[in-house]
C-alpha positions as CSV (number, residue, x, y, z in Angstrom):
1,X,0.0,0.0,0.0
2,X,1.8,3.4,-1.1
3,X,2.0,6.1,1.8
4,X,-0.7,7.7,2.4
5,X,0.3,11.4,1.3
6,X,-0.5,14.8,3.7
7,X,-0.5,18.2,2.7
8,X,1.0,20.2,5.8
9,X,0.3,24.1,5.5
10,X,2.0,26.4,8.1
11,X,3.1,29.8,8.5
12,X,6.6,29.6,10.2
13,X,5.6,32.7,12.5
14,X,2.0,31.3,13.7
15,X,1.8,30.1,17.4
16,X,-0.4,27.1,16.4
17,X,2.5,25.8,14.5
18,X,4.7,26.1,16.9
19,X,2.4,24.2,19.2
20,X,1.6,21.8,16.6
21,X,5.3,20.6,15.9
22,X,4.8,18.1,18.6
23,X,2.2,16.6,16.9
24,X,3.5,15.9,13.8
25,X,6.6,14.5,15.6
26,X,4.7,12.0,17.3
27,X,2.8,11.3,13.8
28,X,6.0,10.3,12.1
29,X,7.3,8.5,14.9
30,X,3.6,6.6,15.1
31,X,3.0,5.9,11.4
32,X,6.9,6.1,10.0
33,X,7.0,4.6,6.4
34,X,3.0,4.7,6.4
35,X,2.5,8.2,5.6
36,X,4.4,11.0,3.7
37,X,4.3,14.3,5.4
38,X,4.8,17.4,2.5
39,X,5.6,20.6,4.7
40,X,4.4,23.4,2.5
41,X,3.8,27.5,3.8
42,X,0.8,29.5,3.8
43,X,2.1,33.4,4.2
44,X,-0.4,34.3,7.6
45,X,1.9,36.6,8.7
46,X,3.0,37.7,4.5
47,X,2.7,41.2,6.4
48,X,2.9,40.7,10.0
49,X,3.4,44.2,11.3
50,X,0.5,46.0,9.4
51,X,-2.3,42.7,9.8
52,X,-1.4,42.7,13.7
53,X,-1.5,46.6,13.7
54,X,-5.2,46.4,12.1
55,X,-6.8,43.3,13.2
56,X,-5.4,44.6,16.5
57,X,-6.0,47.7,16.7
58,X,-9.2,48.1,19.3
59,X,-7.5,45.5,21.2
60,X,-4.7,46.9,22.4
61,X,-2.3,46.5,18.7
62,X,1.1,44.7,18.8
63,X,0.7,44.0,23.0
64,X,-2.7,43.0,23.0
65,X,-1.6,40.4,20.3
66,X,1.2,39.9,22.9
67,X,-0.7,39.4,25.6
68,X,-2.8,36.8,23.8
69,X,-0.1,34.8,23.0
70,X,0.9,34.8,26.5
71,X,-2.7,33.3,26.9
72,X,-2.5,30.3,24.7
73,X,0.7,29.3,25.8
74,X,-0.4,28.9,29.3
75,X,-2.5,25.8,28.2
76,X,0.3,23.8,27.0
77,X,3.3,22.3,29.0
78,X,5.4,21.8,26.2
79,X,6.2,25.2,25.0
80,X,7.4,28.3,25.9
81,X,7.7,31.9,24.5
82,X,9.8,35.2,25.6
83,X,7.4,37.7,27.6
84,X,7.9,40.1,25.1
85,X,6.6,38.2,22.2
86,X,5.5,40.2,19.1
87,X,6.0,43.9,21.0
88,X,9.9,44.2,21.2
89,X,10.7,42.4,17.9
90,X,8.0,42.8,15.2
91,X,9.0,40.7,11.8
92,X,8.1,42.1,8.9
93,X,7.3,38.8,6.7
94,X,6.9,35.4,7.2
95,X,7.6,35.0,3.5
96,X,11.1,35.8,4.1
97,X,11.7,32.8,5.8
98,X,9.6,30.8,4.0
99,X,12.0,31.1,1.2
100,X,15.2,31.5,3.1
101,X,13.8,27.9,4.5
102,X,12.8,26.2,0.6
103,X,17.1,27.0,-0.3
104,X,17.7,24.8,2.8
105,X,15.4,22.3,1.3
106,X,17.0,22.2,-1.9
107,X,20.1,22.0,0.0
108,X,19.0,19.3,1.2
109,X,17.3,17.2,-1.7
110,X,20.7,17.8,-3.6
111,X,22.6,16.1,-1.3
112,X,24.8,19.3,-0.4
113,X,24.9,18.3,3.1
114,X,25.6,15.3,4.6
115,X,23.3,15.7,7.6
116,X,19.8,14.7,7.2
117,X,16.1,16.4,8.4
118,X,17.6,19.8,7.7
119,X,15.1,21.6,6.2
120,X,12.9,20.1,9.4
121,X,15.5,21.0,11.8
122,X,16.0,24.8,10.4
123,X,11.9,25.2,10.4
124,X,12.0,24.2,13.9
125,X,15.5,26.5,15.3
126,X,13.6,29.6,13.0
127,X,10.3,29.0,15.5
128,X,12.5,28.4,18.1
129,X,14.6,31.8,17.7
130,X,12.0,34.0,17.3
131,X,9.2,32.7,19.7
132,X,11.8,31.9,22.6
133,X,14.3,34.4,21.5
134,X,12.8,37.3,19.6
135,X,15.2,36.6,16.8
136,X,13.7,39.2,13.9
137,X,13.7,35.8,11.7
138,X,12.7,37.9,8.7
139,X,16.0,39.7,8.7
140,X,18.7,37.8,6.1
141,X,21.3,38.4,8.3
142,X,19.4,36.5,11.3
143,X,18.3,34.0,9.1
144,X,21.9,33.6,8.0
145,X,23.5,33.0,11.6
146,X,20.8,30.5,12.0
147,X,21.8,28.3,9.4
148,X,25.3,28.7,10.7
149,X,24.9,27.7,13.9
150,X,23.0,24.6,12.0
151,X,26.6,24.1,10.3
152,X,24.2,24.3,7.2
153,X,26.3,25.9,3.9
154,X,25.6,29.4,3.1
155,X,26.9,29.7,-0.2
156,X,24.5,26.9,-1.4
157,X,21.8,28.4,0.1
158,X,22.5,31.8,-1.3
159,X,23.0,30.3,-4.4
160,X,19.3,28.6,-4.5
161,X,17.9,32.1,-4.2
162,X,20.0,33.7,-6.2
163,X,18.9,31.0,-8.9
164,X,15.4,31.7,-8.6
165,X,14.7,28.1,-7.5
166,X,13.7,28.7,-4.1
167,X,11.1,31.9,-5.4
168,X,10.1,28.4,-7.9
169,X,9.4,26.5,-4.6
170,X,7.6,29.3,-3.1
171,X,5.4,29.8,-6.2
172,X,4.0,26.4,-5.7
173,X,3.2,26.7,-2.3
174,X,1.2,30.1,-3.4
175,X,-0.5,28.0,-6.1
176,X,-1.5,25.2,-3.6
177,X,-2.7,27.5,-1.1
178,X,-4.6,28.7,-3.5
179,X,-5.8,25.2,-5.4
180,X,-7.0,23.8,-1.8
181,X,-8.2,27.5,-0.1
182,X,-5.9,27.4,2.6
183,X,-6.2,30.1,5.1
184,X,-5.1,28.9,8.4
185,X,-2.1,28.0,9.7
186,X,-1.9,25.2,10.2
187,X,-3.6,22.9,7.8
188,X,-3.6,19.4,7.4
189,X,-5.1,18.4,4.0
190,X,-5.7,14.7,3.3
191,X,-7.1,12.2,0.8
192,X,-6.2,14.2,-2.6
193,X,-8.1,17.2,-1.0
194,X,-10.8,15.5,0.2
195,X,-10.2,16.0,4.4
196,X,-8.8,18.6,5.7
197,X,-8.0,19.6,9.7
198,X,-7.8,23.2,10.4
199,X,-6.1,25.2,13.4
200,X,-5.5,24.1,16.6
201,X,-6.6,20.2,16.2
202,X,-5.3,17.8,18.9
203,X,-3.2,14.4,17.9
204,X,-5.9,11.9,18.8
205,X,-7.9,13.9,15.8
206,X,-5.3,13.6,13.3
207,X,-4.2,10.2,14.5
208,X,-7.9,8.7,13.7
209,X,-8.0,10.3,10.2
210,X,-5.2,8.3,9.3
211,X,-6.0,5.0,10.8
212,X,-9.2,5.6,8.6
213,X,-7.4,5.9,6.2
214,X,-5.2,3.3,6.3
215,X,-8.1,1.0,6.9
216,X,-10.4,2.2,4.3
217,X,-7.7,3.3,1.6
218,X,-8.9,5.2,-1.6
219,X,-11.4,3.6,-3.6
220,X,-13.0,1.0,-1.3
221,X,-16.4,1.7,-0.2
222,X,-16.9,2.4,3.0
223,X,-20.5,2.4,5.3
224,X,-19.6,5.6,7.2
């Protein structure tokens, strides 16, 4: 039975991906060789200071957004973010990193660097850096550092931009955000299109959809 394939959508500046990571470690460490996991980015935050400033504005702008952050982090154990989060380091795009992150995954499916999970591992330090840290992770010379401290190549990554390949990778991400209407970070999209798990959805949730999956695969009938 081939993999059953899942469409991951996530903006690399959203709390609920940063929550989420968890999850999708335990699902690959659950289901392994059973399902295939595409990461792909939905630009949420495409122009974080100016939606926060508006969406935010009768509620207190950049610190009320702050403060709310604070909120939903108290509710789960296995995170943490700086208590200035959002209101002393504003990025300006998530879309920066998004395709600062695609030239690591080239990188990484031309077999520049010996070390594997890259592109995973650099997702999760940028998250890291800027929700822990306050690292402004749209700045290239941020995002730089934290692909040295990775020991990731910066001339190969440079080069993947310079190339036009990663703006390539990013393209298709716009044009499947836009092919399955993605507006939330994150998305899980599953069965050619056909389910789909929005926001903040727990693991037992997306753990069921696949054993359904797996136990009624494409095609068969099914009574429910």
């Amino acid at each position: 039975m081939e993999p059953i394939r899942i469409f991951y959508f996530s903006d690399i500046l959203c709390i609920w991906a940063y929550i989420a990571q968890i999850r999708l470690d335990e699902l690959k460490a659950t289901f392994q060789d059973k399902i295939t996991l595409e990461q792909h980015f939905v630009p949420v935050f495409g122009a974080a200071h100016e939606k926060l400033e508006n969406r935010w504005r009768d509620r207190g702008g950049l610190q009320g957004y702050g403060n709310h952050i604070q909120e939903v982090v108290k509710k789960f154990d296995h995170i943490t973010v700086h208590p200035n989060i959002w209101t002393q380091v504003t990025p300006t795009s998530s879309t920066s990193c998004h395709l600062f992150l695609h030239a690591i995954q080239l990188v990484e499916a031309k077999g520049l660097v010996e070390q594997t999970g890259v592109f995973e591992a650099a997702a999760k330090a940028f998250r890291d850096a800027f929700f822990t840290q306050l690292a402004n992770v749209s700045d290239r010379k941020v995002q730089f550092e934290i692909a040295e401290e990775l020991k990731l190549p910066i001339a190969a990554i440079q080069a993947q931009i310079d190339s036009g390949e990663a703006y390539a990778q990013l393209s298709k991400d716009f044009e499947l955000v836009k092919e399955h209407t993605v507006t939330v970070s994150p998305t899980l999209i599953f069965n050619e299109g056909r389910q789909r798990l929005n926001g903040n959805v727990g693991y037992r949730v997306i753990e069921a959809n696949i054993r359904e999956l797996l136990h009624n695969p494409s095609g068969e009938q099914s009574w429910c």
